[in-house]
C-alpha positions in Angstrom: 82.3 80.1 98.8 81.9 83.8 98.7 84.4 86.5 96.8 85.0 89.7 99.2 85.3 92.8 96.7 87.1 95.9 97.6 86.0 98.8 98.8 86.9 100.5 95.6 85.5 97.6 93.4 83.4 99.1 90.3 80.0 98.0 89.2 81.8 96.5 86.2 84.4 94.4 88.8 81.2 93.0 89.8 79.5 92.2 86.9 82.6 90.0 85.4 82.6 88.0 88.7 79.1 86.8 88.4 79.0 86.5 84.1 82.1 84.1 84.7 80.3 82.1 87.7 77.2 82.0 85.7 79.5 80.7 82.4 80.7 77.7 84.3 77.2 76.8 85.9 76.8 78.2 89.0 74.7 80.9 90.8 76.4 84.4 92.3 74.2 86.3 94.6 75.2 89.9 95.3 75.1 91.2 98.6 75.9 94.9 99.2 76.6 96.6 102.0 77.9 100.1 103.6 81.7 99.6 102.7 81.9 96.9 100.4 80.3 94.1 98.1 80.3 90.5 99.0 79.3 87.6 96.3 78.1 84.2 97.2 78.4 81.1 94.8 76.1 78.3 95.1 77.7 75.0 93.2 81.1 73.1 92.6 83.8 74.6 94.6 86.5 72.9 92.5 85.0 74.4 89.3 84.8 77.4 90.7 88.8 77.0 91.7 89.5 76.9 88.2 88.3 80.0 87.2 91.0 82.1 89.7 88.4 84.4 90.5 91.4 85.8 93.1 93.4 87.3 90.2 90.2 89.4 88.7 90.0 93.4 89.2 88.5 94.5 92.0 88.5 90.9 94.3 90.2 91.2 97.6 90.1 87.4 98.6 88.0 84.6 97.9 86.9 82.6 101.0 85.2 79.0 101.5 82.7 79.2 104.1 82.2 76.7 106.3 78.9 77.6 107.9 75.6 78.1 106.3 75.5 81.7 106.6 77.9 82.7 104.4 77.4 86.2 103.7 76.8 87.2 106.9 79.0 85.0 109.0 82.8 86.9 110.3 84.6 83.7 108.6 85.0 86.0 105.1 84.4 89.1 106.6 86.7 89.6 109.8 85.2 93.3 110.5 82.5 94.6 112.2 80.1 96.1 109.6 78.3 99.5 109.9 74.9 100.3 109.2 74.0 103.3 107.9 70.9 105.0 108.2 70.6 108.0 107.2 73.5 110.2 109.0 73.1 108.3 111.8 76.0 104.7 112.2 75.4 101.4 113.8 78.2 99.6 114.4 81.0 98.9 116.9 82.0 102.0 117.6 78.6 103.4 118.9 75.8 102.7 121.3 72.6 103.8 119.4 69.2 104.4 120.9 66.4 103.3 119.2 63.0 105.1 120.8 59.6 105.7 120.5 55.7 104.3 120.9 55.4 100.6 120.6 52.1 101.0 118.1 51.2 104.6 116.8 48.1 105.8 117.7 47.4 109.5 117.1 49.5 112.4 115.7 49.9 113.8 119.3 51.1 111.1 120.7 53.6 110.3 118.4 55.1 113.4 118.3 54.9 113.9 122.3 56.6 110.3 122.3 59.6 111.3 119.6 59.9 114.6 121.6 60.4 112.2 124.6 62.9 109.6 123.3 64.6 112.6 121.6 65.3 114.5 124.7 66.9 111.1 126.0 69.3 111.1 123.0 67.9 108.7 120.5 68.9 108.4 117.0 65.9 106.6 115.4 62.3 106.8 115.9 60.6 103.1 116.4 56.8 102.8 115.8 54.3 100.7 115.1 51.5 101.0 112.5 51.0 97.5 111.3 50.4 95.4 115.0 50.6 91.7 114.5 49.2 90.9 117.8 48.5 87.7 119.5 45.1 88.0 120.0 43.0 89.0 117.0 40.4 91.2 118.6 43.5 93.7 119.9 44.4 96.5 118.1 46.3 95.7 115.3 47.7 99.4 114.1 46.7 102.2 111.9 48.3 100.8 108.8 49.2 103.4 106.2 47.6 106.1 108.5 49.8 105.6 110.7 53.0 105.5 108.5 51.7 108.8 107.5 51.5 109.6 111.2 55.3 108.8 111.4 56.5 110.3 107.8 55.4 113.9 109.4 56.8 113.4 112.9 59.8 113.1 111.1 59.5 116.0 109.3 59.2 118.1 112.6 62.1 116.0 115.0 64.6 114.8 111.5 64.5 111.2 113.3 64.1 108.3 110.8 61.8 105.6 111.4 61.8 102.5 112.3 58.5 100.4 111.3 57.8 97.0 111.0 56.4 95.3 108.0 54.0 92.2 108.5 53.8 90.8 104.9 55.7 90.8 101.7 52.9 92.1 100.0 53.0 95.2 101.9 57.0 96.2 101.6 57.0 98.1 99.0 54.2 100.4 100.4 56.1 100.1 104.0 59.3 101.4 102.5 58.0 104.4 100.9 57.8 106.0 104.3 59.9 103.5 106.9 63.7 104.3 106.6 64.4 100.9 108.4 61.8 98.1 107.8 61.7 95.8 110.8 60.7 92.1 110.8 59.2 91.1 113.9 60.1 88.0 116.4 56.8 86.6 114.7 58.1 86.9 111.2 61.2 85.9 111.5 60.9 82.7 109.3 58.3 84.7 107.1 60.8 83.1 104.5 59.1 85.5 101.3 58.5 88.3 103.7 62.4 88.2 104.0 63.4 87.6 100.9 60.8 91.3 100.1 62.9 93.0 102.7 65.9 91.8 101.0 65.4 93.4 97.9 63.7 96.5 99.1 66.8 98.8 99.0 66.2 99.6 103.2 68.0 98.6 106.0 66.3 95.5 108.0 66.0 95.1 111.7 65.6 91.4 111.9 64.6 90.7 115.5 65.3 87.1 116.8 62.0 84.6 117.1 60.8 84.4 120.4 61.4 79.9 119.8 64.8 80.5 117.3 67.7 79.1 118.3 70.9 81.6 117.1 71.7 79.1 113.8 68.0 79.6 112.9 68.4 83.5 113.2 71.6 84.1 111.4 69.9 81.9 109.1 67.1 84.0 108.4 69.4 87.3 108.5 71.4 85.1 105.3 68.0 85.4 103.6 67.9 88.6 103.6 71.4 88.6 102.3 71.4 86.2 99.8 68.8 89.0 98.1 71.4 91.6 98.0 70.9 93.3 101.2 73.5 93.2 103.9 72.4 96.1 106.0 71.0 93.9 108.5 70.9 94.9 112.0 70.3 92.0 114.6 67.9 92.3 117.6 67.9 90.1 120.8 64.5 90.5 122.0 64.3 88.1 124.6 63.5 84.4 123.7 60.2 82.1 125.2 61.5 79.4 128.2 59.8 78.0 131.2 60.0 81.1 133.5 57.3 83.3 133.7 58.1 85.8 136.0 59.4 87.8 132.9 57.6 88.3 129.5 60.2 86.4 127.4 63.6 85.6 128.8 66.4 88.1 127.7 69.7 85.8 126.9 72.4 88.3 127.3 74.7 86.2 126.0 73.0 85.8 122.5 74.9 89.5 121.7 79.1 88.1 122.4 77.9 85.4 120.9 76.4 86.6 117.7 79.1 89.0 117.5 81.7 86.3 117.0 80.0 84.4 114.7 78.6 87.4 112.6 80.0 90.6 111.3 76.2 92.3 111.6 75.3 94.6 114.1 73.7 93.7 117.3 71.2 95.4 119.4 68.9 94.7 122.5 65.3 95.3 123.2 64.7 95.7 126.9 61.3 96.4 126.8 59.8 93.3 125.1 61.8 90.9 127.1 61.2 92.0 130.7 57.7 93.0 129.6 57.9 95.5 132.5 58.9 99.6 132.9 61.3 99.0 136.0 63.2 96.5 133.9 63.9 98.1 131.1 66.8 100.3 133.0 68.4 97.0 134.5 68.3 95.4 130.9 69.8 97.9 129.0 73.0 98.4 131.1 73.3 94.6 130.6 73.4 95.0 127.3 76.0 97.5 126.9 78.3 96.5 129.1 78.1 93.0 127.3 78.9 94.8 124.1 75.1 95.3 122.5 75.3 98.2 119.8 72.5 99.5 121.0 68.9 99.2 122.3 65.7 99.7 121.3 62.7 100.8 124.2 59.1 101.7 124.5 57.9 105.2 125.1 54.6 107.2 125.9 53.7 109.8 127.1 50.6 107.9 129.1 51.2 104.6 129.4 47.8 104.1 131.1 45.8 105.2 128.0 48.6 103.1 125.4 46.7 100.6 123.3 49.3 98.3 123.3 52.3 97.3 125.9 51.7 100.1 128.2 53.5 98.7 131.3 56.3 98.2 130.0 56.6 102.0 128.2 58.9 104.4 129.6 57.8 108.1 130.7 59.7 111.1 130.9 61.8 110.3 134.3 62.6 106.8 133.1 64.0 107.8 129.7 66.2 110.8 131.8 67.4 108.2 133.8 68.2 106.0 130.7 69.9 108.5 128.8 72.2 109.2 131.6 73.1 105.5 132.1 73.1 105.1 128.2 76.0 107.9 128.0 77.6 106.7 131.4 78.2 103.0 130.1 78.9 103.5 126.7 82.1 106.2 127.9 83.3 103.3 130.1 83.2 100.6 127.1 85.2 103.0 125.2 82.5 103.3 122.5 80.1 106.7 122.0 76.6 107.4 121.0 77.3 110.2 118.5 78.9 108.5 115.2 81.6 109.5 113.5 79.8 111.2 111.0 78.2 113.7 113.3 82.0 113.9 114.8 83.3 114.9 111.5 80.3 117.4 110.3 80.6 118.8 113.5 
């Protein structure tokens, strides 16, 4: 059961819900988001009938949740949520682009990269300074060098970052400089490195396990929740089958799917799943027309020279022509990739 408060709901609105759950033996977990706060009870539904939670200040409607995500599942929470980050929106109403070096390795290159992926029109600047790599003699980041490396690149470009965070015991370090902590296809049932993220105070980009099946995703995104943290943006990032002729297998279809089932953003990473520069292009207007809010891709300058997934980095000419289709397609789904908020300051 979870208890949607309104947008206008005060701390103290809140606060009564979860003393009265509490009083009558049960758990309330707090969940906030962009637009409003959601509660999840854990225990006995009919007690928790009793107590008319409906008729206290500030509820908008109390829901029993069928599926075991609650919090993030579209059964209690009909619309699409938004993301913030920063000034920049991720939602249903844009196509972001999410761009830069898959593993930061010097100051130049980073900012040669963010000067790259900006010129293409992205919002956010991914990189990598913590690698967790398959083998364990390749190179595995820069570590807090390299979120250094990305705090001043933002300085110069105003792009926030996108990082990923390998271990709980390194999230509150991670978040210092990241302004969106990702979790890894690795990670993603890293069940304490989850529940960090969750009450880190950062939006999460929770990318799918390369072996998860969609329950066990939007399970792992309820995690994250269940700490307080719905600003959880989804990322289909191709999963592992039998074909090889690809690095992982993108299934399109994850994103219409997910959609129904959660209210949570939903982007696509082209690069990790064809593993290859000529099918990032292909991917990502796959993923837009089948209603993805957005991508995230490789960049550098010289992918000859990159330390880690050069083939499948994009260079200047491949970014120009992304950018172009990126605009192109999101005008014919009706959608835009400037948010309203830049619409309005503007």
């Amino acid at each position: 059961m979870v208890v949607v408060m309104k947008p206008d709901a005060t701390r103290a609105d809140v606060e009564a819900i979860v003393e009265k759950v509490e009083a009558a033996g049960g758990q309330a977990f707090v969940s906030r988001g962009v637009h409003r706060v959601i509660i999840g009870l854990v225990g006995d539904i009919e007690e928790y009938a009793a107590l008319n939670l409906q008729a206290m200040a500030g509820v908008s409607r109390v829901t029993q949740i069928s599926s075991g995500f609650k919090l993030v599942s579209r059964e209690q929470h009909q619309e699409r949520s938004v993301v913030q980050v920063g000034s920049v929106s991720i939602g249903p109403d844009t196509v972001t682009l999410i761009a830069g070096p898959c593993a930061v390795e010097t100051p130049e290159q980073t900012m040669e990269s963010a000067r790259m992926a900006q010129r293409a029109g992205a919002k956010l600047l991914r990189g990598g300074a913590f690698k967790p790599r398959t083998s364990p003699y390749a190179f595995q980041g820069l570590g807090r060098r390299g979120l250094e490396i990305l705090a001043d690149v933002r300085a110069e470009t105003g792009l926030p970052i996108v990082t990923e965070v390998v271990g709980a015991q390194d999230v509150t370090m991670v978040a210092e400089y990241a302004d969106v902590l990702q979790v890894g296809t690795r990670n993603m049932q890293n069940f304490p490195l989850l529940q960090a993220v969750g009450t880190a105070g950062k939006p999460v980009l929770l990318k799918r396990g390369m072996n998860a099946t969609i329950e066990e995703w939007l399970m792992a995104a309820e995690y994250i929740a269940k700490c307080g943290n719905l600003d959880i943006i989804l990322c289909e990032r191709g999963i592992r089958t039998f074909e090889t002729a690809t690095r992982n297998t993108l299934d399109i279809s994850a994103v219409p799917v997910v959609q129904r089932l959660s209210h949570l953003p939903v982007i696509v990473d082209p690069s990790h799943s064809g593993g290859r520069r000529d099918l990032v292009l292909p991917l990502t207007r796959a993923a837009i027309v089948a209603g993805a809010d957005g991508v995230i891709v490789d960049v550098h300058p010289r992918p000859e020279e990159a330390l880690c997934d050069g083939p499948q980095a994009l260079v200047a000419e491949d970014l120009h022509q992304l950018g172009r289709a990126i605009e192109d397609l999101t005008a014919y789904m009706g959608r835009t990739t400037v948010d309203r908020w830049h619409r309005r300051a503007g």
